[in-house]
PDB file of N, H, CA, C and O in Angstrom:
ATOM      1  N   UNK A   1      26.128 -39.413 -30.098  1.00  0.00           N
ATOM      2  CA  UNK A   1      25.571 -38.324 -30.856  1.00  0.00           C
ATOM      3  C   UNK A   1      25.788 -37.020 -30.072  1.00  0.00           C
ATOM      4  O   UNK A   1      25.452 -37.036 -28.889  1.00  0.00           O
ATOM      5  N   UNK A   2      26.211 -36.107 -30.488  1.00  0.00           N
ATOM      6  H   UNK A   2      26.485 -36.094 -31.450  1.00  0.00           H
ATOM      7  CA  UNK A   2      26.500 -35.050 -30.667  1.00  0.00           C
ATOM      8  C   UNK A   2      25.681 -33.864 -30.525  1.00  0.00           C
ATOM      9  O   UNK A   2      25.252 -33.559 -31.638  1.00  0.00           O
ATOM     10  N   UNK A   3      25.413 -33.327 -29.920  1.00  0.00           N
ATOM     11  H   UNK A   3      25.761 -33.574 -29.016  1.00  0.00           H
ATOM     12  CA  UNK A   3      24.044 -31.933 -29.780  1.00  0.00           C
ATOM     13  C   UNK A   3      25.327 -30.778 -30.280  1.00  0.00           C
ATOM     14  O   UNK A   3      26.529 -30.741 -30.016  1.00  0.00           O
ATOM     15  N   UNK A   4      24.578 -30.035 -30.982  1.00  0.00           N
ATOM     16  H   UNK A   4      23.602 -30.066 -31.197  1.00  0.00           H
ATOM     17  CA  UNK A   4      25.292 -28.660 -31.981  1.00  0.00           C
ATOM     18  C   UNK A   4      24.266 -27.523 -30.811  1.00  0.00           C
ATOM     19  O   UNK A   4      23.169 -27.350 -30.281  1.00  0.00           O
ATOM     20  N   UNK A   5      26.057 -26.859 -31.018  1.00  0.00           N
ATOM     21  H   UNK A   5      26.949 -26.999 -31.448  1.00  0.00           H
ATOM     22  CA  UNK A   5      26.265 -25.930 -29.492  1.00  0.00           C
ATOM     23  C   UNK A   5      25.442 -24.927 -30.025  1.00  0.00           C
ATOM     24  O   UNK A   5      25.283 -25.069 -31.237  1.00  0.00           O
ATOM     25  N   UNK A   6      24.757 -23.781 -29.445  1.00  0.00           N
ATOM     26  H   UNK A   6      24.886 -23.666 -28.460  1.00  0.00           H
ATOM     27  CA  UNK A   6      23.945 -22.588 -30.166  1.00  0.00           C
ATOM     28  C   UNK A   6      24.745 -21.279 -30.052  1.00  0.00           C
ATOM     29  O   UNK A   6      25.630 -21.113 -29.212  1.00  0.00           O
ATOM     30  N   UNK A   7      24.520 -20.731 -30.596  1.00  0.00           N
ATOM     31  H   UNK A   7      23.801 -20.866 -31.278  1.00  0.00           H
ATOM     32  CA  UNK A   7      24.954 -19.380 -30.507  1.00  0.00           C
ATOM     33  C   UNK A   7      24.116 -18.795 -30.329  1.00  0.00           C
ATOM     34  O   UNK A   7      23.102 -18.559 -30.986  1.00  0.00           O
ATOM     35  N   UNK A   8      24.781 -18.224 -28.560  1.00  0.00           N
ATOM     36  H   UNK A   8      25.604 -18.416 -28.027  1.00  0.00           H
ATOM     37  CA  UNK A   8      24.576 -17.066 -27.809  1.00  0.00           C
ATOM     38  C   UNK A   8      23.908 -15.815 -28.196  1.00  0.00           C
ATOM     39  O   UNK A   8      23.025 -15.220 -27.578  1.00  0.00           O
ATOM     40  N   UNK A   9      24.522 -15.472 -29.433  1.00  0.00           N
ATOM     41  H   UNK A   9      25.239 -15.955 -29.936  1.00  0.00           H
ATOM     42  CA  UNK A   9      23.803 -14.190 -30.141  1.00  0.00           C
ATOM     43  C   UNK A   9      22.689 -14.465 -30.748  1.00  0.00           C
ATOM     44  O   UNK A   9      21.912 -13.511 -30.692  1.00  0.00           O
ATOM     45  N   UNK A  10      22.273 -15.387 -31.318  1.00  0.00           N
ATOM     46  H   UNK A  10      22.904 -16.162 -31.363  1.00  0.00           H
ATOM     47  CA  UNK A  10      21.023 -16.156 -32.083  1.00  0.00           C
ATOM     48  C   UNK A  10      19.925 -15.684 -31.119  1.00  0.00           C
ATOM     49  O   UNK A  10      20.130 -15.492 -29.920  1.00  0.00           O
ATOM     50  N   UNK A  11      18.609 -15.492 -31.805  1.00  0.00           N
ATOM     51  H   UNK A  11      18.443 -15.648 -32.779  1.00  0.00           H
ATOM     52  CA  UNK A  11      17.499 -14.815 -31.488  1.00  0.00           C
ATOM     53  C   UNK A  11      16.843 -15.770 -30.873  1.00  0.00           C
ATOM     54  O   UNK A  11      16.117 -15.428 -29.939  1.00  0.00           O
ATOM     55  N   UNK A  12      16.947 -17.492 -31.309  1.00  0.00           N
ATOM     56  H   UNK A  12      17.536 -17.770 -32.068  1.00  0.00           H
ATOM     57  CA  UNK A  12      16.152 -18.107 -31.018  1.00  0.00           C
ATOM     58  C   UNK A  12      15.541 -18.294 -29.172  1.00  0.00           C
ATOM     59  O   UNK A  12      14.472 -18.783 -28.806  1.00  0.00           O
ATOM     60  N   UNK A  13      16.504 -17.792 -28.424  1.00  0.00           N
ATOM     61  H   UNK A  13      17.372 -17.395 -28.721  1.00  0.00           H
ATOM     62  CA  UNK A  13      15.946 -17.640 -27.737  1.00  0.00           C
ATOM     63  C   UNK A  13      14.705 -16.788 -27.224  1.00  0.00           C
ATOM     64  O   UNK A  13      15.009 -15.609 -27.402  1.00  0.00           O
ATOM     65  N   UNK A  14      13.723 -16.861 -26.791  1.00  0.00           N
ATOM     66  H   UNK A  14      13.477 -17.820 -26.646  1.00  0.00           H
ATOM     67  CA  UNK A  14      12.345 -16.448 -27.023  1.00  0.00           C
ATOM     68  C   UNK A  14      12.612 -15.248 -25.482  1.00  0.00           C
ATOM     69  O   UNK A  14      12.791 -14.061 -25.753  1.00  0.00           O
ATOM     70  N   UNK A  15      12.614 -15.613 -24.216  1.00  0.00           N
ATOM     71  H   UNK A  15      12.469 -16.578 -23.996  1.00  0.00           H
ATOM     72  CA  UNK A  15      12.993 -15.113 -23.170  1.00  0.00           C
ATOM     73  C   UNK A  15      14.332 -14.347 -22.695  1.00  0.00           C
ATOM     74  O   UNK A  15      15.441 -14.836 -22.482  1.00  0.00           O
ATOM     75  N   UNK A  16      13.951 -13.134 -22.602  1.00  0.00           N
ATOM     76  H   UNK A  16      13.050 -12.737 -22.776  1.00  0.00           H
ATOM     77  CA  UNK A  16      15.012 -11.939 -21.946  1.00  0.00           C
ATOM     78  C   UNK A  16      15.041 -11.822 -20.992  1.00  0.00           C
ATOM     79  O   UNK A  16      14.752 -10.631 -20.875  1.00  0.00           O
ATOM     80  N   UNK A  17      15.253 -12.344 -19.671  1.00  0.00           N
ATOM     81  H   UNK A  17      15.488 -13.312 -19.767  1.00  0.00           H
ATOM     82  CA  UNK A  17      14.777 -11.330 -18.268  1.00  0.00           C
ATOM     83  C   UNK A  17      15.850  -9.986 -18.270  1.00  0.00           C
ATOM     84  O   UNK A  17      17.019  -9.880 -18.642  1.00  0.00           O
ATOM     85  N   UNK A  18      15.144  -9.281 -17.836  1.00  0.00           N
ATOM     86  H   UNK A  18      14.194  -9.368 -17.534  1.00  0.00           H
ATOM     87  CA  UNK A  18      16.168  -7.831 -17.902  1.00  0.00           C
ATOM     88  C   UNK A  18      16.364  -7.462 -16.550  1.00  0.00           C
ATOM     89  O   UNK A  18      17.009  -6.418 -16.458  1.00  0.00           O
ATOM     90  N   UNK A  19      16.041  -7.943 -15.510  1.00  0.00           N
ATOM     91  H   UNK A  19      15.517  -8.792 -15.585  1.00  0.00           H
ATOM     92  CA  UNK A  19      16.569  -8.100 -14.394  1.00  0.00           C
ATOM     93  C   UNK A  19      16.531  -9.336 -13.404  1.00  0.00           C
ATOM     94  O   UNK A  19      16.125 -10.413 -13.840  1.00  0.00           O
ATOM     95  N   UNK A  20      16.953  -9.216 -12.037  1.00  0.00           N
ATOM     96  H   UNK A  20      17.283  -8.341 -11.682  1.00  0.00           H
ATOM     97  CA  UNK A  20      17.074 -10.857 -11.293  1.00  0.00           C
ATOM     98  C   UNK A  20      15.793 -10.775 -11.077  1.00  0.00           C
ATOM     99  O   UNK A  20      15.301 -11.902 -11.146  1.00  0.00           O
ATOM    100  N   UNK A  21      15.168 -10.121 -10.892  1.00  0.00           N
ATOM    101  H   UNK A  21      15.568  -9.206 -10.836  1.00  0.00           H
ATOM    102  CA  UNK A  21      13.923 -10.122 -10.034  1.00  0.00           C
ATOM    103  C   UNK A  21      12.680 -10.904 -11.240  1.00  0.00           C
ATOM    104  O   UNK A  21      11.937 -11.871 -11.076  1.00  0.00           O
ATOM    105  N   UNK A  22      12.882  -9.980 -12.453  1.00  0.00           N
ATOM    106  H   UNK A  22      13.485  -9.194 -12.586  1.00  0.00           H
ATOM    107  CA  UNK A  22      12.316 -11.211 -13.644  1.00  0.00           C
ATOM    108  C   UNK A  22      12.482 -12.621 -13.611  1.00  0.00           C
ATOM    109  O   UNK A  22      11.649 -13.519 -13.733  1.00  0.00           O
ATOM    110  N   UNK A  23      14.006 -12.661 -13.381  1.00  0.00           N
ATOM    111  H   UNK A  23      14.683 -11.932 -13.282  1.00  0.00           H
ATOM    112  CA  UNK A  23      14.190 -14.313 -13.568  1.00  0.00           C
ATOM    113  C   UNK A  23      13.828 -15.474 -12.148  1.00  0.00           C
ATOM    114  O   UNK A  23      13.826 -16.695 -11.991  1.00  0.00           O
ATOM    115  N   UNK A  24      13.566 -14.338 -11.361  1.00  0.00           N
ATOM    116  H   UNK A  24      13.568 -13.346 -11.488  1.00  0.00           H
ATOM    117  CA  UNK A  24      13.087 -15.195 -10.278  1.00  0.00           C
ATOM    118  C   UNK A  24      11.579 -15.345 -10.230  1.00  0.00           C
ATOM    119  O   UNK A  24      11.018 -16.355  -9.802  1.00  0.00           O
ATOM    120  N   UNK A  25      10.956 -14.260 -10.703  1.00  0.00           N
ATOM    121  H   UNK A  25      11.412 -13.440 -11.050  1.00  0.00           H
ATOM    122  CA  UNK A  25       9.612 -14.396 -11.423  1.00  0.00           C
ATOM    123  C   UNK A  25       9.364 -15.720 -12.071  1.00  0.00           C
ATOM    124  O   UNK A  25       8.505 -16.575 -11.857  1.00  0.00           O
ATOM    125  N   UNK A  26      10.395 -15.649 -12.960  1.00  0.00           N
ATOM    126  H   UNK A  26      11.093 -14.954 -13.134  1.00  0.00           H
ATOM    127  CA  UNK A  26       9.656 -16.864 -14.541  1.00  0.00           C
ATOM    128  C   UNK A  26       9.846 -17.944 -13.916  1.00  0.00           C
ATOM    129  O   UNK A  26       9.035 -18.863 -14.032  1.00  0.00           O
ATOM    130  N   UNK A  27      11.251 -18.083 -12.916  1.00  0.00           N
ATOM    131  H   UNK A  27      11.910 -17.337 -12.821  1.00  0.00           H
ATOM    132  CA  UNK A  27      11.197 -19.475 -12.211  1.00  0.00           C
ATOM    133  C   UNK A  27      10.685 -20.189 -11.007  1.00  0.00           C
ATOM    134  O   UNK A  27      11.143 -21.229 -10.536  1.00  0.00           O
ATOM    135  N   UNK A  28       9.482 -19.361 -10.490  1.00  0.00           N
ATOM    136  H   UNK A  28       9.109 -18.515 -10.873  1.00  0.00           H
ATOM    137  CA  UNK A  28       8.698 -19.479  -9.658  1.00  0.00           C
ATOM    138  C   UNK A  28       7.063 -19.867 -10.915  1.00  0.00           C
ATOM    139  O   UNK A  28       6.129 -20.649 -10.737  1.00  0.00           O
ATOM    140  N   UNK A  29       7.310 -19.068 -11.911  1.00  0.00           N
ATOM    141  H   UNK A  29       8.069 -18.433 -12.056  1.00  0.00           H
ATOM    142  CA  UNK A  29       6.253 -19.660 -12.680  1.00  0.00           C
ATOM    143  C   UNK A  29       6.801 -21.053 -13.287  1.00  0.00           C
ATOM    144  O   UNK A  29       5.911 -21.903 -13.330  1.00  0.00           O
ATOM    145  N   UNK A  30       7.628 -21.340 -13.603  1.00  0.00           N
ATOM    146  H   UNK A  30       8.351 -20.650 -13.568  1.00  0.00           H
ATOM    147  CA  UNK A  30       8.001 -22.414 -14.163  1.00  0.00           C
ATOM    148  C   UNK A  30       7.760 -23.331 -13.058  1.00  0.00           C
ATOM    149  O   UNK A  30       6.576 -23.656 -12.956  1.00  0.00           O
ATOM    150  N   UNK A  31       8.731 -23.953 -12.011  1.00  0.00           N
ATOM    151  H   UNK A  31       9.692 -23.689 -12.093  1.00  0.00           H
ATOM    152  CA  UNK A  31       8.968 -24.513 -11.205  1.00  0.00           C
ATOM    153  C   UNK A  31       7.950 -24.629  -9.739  1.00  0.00           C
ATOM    154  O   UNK A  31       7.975 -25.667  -9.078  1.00  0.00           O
ATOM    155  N   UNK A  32       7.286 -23.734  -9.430  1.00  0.00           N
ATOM    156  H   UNK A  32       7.266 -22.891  -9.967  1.00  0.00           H
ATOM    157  CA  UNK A  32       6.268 -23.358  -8.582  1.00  0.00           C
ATOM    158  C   UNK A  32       4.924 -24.657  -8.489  1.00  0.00           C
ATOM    159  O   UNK A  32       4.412 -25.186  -7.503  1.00  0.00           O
ATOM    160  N   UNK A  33       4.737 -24.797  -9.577  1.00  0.00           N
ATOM    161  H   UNK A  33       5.152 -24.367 -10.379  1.00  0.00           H
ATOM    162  CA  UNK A  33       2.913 -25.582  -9.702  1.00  0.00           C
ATOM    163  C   UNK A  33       3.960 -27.301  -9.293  1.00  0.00           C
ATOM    164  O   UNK A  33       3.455 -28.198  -8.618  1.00  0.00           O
ATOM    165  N   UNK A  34       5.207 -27.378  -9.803  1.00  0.00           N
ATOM    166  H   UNK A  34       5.617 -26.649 -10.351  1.00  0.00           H
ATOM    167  CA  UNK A  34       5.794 -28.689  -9.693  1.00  0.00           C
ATOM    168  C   UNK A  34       6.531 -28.863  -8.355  1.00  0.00           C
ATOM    169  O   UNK A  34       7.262 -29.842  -8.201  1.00  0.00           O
ATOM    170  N   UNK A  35       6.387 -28.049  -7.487  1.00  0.00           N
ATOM    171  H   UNK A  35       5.793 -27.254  -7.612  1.00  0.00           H
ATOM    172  CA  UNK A  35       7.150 -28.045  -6.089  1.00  0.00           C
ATOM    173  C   UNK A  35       6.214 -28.263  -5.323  1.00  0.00           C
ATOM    174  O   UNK A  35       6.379 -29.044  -4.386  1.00  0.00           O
ATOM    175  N   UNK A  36       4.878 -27.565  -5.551  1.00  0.00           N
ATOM    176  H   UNK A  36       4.743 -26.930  -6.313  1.00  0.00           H
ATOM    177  CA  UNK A  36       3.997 -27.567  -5.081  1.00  0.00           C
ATOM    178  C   UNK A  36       2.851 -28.892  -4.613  1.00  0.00           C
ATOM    179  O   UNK A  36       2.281 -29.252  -3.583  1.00  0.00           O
ATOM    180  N   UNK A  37       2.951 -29.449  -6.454  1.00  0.00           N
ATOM    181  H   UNK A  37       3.414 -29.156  -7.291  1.00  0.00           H
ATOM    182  CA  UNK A  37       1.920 -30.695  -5.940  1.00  0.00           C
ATOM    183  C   UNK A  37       3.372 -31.745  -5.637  1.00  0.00           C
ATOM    184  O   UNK A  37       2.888 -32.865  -5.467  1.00  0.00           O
ATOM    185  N   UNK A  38       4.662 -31.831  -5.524  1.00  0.00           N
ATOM    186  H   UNK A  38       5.055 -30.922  -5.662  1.00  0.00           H
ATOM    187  CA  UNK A  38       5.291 -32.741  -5.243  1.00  0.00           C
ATOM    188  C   UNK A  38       5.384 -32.908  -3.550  1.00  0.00           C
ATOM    189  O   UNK A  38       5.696 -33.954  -2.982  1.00  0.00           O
ATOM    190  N   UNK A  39       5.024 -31.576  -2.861  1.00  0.00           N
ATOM    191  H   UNK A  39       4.771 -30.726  -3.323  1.00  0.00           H
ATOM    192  CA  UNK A  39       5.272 -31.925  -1.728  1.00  0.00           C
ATOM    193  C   UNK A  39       3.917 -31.906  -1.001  1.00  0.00           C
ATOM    194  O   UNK A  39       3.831 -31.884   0.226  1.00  0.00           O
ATOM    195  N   UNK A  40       2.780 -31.918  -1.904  1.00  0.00           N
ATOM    196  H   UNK A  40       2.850 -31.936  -2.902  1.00  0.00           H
ATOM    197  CA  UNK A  40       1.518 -32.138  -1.474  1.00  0.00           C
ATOM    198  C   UNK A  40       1.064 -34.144  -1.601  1.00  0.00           C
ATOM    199  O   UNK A  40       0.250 -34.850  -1.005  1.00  0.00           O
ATOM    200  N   UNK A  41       1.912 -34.363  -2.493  1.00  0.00           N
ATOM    201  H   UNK A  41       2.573 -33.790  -2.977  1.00  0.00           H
ATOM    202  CA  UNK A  41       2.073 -36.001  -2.105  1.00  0.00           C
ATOM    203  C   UNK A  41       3.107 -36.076  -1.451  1.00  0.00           C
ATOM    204  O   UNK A  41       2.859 -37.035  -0.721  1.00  0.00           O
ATOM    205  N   UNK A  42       3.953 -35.786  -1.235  1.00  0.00           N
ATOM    206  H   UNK A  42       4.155 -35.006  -1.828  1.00  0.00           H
ATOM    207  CA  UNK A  42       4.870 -36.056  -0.060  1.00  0.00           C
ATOM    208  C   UNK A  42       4.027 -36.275   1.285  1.00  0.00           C
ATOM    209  O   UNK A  42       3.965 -37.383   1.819  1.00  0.00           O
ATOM    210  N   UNK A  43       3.200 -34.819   1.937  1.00  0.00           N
ATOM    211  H   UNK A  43       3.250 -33.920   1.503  1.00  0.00           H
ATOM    212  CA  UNK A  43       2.400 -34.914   3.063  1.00  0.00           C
ATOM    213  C   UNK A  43       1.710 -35.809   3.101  1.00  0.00           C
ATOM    214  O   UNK A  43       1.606 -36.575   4.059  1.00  0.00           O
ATOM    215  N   UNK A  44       1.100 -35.875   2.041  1.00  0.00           N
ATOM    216  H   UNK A  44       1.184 -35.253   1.263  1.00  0.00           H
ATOM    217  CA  UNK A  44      -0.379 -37.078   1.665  1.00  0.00           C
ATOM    218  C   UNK A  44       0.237 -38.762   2.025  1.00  0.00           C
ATOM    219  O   UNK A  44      -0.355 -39.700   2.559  1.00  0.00           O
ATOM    220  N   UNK A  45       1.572 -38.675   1.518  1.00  0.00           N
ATOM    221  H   UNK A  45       2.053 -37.913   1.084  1.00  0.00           H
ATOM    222  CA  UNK A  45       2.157 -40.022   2.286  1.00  0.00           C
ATOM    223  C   UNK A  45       2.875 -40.059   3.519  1.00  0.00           C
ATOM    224  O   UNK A  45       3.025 -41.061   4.218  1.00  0.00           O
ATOM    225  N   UNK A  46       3.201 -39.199   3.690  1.00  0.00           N
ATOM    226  H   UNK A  46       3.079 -38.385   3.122  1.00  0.00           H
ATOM    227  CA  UNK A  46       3.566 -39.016   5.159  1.00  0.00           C
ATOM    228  C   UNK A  46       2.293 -39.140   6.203  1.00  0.00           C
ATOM    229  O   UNK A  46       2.316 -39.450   7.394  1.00  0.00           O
ATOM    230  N   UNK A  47       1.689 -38.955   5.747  1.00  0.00           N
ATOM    231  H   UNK A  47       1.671 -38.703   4.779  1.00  0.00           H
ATOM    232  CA  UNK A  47       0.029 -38.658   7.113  1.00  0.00           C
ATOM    233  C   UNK A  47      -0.694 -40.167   6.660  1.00  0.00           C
ATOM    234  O   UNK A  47      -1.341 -40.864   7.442  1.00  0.00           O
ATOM    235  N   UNK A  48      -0.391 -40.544   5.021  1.00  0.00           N
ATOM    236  H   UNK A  48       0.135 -39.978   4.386  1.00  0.00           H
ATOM    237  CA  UNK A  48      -1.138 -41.725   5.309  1.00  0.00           C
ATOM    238  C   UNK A  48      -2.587 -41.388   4.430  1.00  0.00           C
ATOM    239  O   UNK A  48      -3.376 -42.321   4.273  1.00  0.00           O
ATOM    240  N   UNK A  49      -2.821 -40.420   4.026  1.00  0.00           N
ATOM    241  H   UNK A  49      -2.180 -39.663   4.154  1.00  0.00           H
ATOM    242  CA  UNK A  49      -4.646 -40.187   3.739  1.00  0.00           C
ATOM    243  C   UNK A  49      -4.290 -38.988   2.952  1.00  0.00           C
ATOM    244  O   UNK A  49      -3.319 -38.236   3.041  1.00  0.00           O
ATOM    245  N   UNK A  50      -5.621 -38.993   1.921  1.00  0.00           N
ATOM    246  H   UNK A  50      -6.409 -39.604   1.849  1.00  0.00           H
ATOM    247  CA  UNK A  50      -5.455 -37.480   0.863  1.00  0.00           C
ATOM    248  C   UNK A  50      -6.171 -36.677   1.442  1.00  0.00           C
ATOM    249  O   UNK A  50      -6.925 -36.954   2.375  1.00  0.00           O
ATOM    250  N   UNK A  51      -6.018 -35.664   0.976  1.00  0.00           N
ATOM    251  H   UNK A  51      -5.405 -35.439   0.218  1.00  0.00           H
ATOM    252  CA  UNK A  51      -6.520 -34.151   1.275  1.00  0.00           C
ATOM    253  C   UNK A  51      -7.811 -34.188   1.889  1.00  0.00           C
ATOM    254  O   UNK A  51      -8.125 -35.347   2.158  1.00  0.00           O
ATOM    255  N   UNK A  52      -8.829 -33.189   2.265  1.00  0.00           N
ATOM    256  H   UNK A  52      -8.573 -32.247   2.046  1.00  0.00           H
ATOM    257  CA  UNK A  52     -10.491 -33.116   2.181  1.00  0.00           C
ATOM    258  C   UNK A  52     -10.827 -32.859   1.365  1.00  0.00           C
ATOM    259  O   UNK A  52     -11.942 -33.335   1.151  1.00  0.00           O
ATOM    260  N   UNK A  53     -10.307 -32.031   0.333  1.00  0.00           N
ATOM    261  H   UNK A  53      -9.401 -31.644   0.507  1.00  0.00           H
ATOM    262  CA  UNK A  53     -10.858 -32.155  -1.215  1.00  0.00           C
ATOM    263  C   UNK A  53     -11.279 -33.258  -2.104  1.00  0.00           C
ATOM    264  O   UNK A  53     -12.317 -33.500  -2.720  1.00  0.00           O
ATOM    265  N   UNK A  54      -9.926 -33.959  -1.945  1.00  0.00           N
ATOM    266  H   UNK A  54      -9.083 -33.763  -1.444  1.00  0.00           H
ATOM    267  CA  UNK A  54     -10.228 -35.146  -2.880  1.00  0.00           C
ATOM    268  C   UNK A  54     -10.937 -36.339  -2.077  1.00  0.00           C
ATOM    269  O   UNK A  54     -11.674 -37.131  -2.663  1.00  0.00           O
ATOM    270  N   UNK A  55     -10.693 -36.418  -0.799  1.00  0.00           N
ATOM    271  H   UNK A  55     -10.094 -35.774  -0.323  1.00  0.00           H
ATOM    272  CA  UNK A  55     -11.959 -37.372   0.015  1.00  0.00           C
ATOM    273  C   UNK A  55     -13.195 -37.288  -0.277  1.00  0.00           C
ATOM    274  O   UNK A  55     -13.920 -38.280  -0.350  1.00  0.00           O
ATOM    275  N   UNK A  56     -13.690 -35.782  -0.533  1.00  0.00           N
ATOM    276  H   UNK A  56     -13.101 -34.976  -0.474  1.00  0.00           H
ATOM    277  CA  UNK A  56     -14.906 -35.349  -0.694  1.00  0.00           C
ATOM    278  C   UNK A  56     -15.193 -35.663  -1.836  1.00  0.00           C
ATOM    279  O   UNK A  56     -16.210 -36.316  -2.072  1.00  0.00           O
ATOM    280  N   UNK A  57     -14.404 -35.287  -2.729  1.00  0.00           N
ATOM    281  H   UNK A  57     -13.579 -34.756  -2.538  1.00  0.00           H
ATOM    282  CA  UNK A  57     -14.638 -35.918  -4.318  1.00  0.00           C
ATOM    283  C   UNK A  57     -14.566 -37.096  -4.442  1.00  0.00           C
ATOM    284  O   UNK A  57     -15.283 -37.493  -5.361  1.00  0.00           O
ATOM    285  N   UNK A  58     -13.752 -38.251  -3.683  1.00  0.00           N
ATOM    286  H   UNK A  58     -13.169 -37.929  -2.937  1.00  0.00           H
ATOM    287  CA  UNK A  58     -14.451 -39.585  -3.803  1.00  0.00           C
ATOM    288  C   UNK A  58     -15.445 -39.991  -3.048  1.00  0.00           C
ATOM    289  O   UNK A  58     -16.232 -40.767  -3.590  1.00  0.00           O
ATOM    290  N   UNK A  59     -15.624 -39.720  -2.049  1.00  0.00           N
ATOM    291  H   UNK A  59     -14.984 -39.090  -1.610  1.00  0.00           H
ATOM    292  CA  UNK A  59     -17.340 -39.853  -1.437  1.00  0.00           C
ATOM    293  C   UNK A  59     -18.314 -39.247  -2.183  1.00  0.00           C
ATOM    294  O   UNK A  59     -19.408 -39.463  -1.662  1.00  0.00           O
ATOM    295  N   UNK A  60     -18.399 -38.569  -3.195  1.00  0.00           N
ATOM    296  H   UNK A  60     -17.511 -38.393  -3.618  1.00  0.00           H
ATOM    297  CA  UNK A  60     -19.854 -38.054  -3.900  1.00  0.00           C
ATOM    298  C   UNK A  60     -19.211 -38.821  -5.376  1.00  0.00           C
ATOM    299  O   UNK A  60     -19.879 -38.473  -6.350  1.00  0.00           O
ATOM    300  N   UNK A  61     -18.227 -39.646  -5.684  1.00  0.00           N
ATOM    301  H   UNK A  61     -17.685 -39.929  -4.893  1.00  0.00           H
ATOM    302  CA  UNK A  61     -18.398 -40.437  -7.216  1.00  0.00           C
ATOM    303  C   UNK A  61     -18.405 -41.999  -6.233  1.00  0.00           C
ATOM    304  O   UNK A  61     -18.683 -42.857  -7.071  1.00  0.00           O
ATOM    305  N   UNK A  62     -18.236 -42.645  -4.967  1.00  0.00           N
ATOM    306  H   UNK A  62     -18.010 -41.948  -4.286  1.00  0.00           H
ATOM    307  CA  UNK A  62     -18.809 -43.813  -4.362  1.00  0.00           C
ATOM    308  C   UNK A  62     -20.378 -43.799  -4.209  1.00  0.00           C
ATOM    309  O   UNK A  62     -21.086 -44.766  -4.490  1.00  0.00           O
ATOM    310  N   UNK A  63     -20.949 -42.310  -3.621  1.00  0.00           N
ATOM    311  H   UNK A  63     -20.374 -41.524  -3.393  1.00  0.00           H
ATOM    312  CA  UNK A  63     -22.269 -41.987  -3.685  1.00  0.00           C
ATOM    313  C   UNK A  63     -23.097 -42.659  -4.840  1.00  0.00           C
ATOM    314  O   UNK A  63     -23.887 -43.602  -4.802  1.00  0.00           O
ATOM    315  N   UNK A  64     -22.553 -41.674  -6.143  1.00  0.00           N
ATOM    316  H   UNK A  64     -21.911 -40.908  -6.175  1.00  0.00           H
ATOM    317  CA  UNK A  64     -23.057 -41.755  -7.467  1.00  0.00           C
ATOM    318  C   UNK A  64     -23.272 -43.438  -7.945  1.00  0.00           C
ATOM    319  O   UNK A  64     -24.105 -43.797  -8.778  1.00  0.00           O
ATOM    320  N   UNK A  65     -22.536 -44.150  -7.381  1.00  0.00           N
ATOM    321  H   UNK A  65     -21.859 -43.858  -6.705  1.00  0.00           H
ATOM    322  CA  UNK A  65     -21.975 -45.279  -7.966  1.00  0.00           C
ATOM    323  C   UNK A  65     -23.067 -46.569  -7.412  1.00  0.00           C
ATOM    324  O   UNK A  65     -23.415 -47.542  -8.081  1.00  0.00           O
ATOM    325  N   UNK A  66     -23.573 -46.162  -5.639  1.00  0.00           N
ATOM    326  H   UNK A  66     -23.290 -45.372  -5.096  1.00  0.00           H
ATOM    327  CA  UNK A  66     -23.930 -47.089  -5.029  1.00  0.00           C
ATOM    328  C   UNK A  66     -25.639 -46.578  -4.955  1.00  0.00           C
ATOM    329  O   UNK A  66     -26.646 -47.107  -4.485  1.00  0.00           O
ATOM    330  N   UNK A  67     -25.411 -45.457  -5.574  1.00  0.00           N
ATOM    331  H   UNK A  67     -24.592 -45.027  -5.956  1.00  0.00           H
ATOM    332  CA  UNK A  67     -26.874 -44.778  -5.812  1.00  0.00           C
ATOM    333  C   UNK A  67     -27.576 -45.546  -7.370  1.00  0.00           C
ATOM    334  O   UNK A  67     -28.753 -45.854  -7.554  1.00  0.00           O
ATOM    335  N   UNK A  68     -26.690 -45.666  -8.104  1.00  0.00           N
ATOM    336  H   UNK A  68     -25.733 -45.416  -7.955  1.00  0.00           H
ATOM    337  CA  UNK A  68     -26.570 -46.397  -9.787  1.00  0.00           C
ATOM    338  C   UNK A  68     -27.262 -47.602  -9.272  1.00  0.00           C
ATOM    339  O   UNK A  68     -28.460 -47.645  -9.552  1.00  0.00           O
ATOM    340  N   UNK A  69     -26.743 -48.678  -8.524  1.00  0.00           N
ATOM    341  H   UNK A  69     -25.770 -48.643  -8.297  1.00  0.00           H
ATOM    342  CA  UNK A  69     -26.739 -49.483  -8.377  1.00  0.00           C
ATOM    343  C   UNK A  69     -28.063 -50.334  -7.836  1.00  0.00           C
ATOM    344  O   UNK A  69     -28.326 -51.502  -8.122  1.00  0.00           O
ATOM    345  N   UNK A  70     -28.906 -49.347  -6.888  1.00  0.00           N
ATOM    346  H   UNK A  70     -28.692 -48.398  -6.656  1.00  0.00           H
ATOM    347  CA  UNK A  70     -30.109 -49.625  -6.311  1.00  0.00           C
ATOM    348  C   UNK A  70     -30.874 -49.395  -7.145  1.00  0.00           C
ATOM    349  O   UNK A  70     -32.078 -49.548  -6.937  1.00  0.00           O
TER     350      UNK A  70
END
């Protein structure tokens, strides 16, 4: 199957950057949040252990849990 080529002149494109500095903008917004948490599990397996954030957030829902329980 076959994908139908677009034309260049066609509006449908939604995004203009009108300079580099735009397009390095949009692709730091695009690409940025996904570079970001990919190499935040990268570390997280490299070291072996998650963040202090999320430690902390599972020690107060183990809390909740063993607090339920008594």
């Amino acid at each position: 199957m076959v994908k139908p080529k677009r034309n260049p002149n066609s509006e449908e494109l939604a995004y203009q950057p009108e300079s580099v500095e735009d397009m390095q903008n949009a692709l730091k917004e695009i690409f940025g949040p996904m570079f970001e948490s990919m190499l935040k599990e990268e570390i997280n397996t490299h070291l072996g252990y998650q963040s202090n954030k999320k430690r902390k957030n599972n020690w107060k829902q183990k809390e909740r849990l063993r607090t339920k329980d008594c």
